[in-house]
Structure formats: C-alpha cells, structure tokens
C-alpha positions as CSV (number, residue, x, y, z in Angstrom):
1,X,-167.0,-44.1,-32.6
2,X,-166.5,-47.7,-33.2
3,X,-163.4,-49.2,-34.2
4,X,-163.5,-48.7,-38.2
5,X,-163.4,-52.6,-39.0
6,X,-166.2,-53.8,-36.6
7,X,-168.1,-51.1,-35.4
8,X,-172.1,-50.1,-35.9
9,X,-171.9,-46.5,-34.7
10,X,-175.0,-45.7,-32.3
11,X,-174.1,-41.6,-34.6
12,X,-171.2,-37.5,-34.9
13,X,-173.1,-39.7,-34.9
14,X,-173.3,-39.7,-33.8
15,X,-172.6,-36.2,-33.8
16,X,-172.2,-38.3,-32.5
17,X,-172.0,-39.1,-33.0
18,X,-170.4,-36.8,-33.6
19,X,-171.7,-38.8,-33.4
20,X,-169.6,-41.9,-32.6
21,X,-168.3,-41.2,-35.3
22,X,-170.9,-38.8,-35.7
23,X,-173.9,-39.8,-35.6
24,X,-177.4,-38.6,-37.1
25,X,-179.6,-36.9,-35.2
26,X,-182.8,-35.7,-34.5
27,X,-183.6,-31.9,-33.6
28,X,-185.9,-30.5,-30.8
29,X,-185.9,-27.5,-28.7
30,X,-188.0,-26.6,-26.0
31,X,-190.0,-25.0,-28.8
32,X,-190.0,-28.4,-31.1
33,X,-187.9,-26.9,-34.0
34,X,-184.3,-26.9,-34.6
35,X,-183.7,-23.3,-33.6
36,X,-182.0,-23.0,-29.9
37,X,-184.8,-22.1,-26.9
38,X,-183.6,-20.3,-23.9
39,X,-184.8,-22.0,-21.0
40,X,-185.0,-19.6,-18.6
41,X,-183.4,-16.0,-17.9
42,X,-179.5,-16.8,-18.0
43,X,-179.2,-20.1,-19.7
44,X,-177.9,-21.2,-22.5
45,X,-179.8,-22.1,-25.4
46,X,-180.4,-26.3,-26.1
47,X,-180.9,-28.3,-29.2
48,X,-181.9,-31.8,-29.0
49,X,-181.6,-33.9,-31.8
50,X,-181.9,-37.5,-33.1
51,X,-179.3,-38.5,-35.7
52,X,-179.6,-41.5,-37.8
53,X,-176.8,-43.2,-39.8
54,X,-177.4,-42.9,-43.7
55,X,-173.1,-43.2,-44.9
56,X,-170.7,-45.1,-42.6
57,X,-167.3,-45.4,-44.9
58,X,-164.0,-47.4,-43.1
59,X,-160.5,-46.3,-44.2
60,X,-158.1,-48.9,-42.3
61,X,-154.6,-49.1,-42.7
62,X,-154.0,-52.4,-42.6
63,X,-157.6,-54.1,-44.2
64,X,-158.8,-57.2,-42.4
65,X,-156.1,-56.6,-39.3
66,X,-156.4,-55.3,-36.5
67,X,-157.5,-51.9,-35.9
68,X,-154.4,-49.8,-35.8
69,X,-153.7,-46.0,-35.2
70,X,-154.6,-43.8,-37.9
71,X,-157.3,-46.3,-38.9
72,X,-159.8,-43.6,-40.3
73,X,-163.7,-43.7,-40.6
74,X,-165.8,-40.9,-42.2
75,X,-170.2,-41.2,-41.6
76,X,-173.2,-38.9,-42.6
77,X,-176.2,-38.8,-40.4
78,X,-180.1,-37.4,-40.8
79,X,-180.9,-34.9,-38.1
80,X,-184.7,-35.0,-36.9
81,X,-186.2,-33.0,-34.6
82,X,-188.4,-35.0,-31.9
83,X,-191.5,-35.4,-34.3
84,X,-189.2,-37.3,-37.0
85,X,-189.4,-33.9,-38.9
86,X,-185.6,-34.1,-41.0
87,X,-184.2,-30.9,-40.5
88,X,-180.8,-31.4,-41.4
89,X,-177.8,-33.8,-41.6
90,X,-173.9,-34.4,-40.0
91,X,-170.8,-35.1,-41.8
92,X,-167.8,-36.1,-40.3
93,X,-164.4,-37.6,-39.9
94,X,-162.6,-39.6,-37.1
95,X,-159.1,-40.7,-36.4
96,X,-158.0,-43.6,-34.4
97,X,-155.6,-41.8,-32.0
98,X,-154.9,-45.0,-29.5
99,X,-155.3,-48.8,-29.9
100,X,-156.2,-51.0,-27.9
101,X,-153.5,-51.4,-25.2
102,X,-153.3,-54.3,-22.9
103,X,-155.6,-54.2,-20.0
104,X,-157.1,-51.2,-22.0
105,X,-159.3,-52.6,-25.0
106,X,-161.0,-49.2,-25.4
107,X,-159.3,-47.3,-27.5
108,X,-159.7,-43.5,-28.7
109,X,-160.7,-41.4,-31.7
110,X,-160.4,-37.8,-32.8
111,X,-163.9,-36.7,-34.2
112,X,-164.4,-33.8,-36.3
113,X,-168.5,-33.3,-37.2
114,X,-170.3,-30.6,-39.0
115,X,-174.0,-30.1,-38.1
116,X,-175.9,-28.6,-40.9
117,X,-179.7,-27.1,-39.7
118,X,-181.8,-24.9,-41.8
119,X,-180.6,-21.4,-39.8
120,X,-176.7,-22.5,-40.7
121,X,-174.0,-25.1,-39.6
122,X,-172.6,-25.8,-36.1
123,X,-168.8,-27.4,-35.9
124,X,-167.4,-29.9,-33.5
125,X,-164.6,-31.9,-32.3
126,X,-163.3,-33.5,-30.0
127,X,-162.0,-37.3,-28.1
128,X,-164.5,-40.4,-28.3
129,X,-163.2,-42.8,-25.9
130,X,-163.8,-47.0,-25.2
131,X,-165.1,-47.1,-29.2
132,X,-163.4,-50.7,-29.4
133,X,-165.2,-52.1,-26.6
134,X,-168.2,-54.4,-27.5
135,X,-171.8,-53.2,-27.4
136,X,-173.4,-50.3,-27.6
137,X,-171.4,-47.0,-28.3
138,X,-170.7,-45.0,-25.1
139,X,-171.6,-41.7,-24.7
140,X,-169.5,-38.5,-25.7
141,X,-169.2,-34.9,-25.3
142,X,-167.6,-32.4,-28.3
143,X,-166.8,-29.0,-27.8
144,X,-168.7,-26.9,-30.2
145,X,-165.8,-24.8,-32.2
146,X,-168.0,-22.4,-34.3
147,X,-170.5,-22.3,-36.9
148,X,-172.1,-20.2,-39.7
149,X,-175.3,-18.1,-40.2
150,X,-177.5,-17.8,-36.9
151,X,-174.7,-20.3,-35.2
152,X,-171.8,-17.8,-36.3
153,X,-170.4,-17.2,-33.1
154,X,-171.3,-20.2,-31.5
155,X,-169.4,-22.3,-28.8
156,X,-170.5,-24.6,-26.1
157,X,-171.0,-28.2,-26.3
158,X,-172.2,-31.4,-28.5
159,X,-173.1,-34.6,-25.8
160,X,-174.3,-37.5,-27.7
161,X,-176.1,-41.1,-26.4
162,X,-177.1,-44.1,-28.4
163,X,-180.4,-44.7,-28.0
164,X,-180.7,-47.8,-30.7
165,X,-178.9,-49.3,-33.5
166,X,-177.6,-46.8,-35.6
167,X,-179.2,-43.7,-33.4
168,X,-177.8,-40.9,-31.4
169,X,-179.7,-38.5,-29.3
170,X,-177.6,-35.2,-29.3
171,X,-178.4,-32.5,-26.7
172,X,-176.4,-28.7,-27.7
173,X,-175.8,-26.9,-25.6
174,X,-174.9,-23.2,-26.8
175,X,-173.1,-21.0,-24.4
C-alpha cells in the first residue's frame, strides 16, 4: 500500500493489492476462469488475476500531516480474469504499522483483503512494506488465511505486482 495521504495504489490491491492496499484484480487459471487449475500431478492449484481500483478511502490521523502510525486506508478492487471478463471484487483494510524512520523512508502496513469469486471468498493478510517510497507500488506477498464455499479450507499465498496505474496482477497460489 501507499502511504494514505499520497499514495495511488498499483491494488489488495491490490489484493493487492491486497492489493497495496488491496488491489483489484483480474482472474485467470490455466483454464481461463477464476476456478484454481492444477498444473500438474502434485501442485498446488493457481489463480491469476487482475485487480483494478474502483474505492480508495484515506483515514489519517492527523489530515494534511505527515503520515503517521495508525494512519488507516480501506480500497475496493474489480477482479478480471485475463480476457477482462469481471469475475469478482476485493475489499480491504490496511494499517500503517511503521513510519518513515530516518534513513528508512519506506514504511510498513498491515493489510487485511477479502477476495470475493463466483465459487466463494478467499481471505488474506499480511505486511506490505516500502509503501511510502515514491513510484510505483512494490510487490507483496499475503498469506491466504481461509475462505468460504469451494475455498473453505483454503491456505497458501496471495503475491501481488503493479502492472499500471491503479492495476495489480495477483497470482494464488492454493496449497
């Protein structure tokens, strides 16, 4: 994520963001739907999707300061699949957890992102670091911590790259 007063997420999310904050995405599988593919006997199954920021909402603590810890930022997203199909959305929250400390202007965010997709939702959450830096998000990886419907039991992870203003690519991996 982006610091809360300055920031374009890439998103939590993204995902990304989660998604950033969580970004939108877009959803592919080796079989072009949202719906995890096994790639082979043994691996896990892998959604790829591209997210695209629709909601981006800042909550600072101290408006038109500096950004400060607990400095809050919540974001929705459109999921599409690799065609531009939609075939879902995110929703999230992140927390500034760390400032910018000198000879450290990255900072650090908490991220928690819900994944909705037609067969159910998918859960996320974890540390997006260097979001106060300028340019283009960095890439993140969320731990997946469960889900509902086909994604019920679901763990594994949520990595998440800005590919363009306001876009996320996130890859899921289920394991």
């Amino acid at each position: 994520m982006r610091p809360v007063r300055a920031a374009c997420l890439g998103t939590a999310t993204a995902l990304a963001a989660l998604l950033a904050c969580a970004p939108v995405t877009s959803a592919a599988t080796g079989t072009g739907s949202a719906h995890g593919a096994s790639h082979g006997k043994g691996r896990a199954p892998v959604i790829t999707l591209i997210g695209r920021l629709a909601e981006r909402t800042p909550i600072p603590l101290h408006p038109g300061g500096p950004a400060a810890q607990g400095d809050q930022v919540v974001v929705r997203s459109v999921l599409e699949d690799l065609d531009g199909n939609v075939v879902g959305e995110s929703g999230g929250t992140c927390v500034l957890t760390r400032a910018a400390l000198p000879g450290d202007p990255g900072g650090a965010e908490e991220c928690i992102v819900t994944y909705t997709l037609p067969d159910g939702q998918l859960t996320a959450q974890g540390m997006y670091f260097g979001i106060l830096n300028p340019g283009p998000p960095p890439s993140f990886d969320n731990a997946i911590t469960g889900g509902t419907g086909k994604y019920s039991k679901a763990r594994g992870t949520v990595h998440a790259d800005t590919i363009g203003v306001g876009v996320r690519r996130f890859t899921i991996t289920l394991g």
